[in-house]
C-alpha positions, 0 to 999 in steps of 0.5 A: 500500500504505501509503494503503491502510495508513493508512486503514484504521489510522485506522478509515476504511472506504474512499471508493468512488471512492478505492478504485477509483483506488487499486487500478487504481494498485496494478494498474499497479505492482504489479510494484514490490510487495515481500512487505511491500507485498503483506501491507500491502495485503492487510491494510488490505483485510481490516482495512477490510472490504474484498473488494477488487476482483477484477482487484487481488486477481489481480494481488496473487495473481500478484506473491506467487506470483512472489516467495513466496521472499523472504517472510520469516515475518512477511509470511507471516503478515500476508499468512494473516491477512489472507487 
């Protein structure tokens, strides 16, 4: 998430094989992913141009559903926004 963030917070647009590695690792962890994480990386996807691959955005869907309760506004915010 705060890769993601990063990148797209310095304008980069994403290496194909860099965003590939990041979302399969993202993938792998994703059940460490708080709503901030999930928001972040939702956010460097959109402010990236990114669609954001398919098994990553599934996973994210799943994790935000699982812990939707812990969202304080602004993760609810940032995750609409970016969405």
């Amino acid at each position: 998430a705060n890769t993601l963030w990063a990148l797209a917070r310095m304008g980069q647009e994403g290496d194909v094989v860099l965003m590939e590695a990041l979302a399969r690792r993202a993938v792998d962890i994703i059940h460490t992913f708080n709503p901030q994480a999930i928001a972040n990386t939702l956010w460097a996807l959109a402010r990236m141009g990114q669609e954001g691959d398919v098994v990553l955005m599934e996973a994210l869907a799943r994790r935000a559903v699982d812990i939707i309760h812990t969202f304080n506004p602004q993760a609810i915010a940032n995750t609409l926004w970016a969405l």
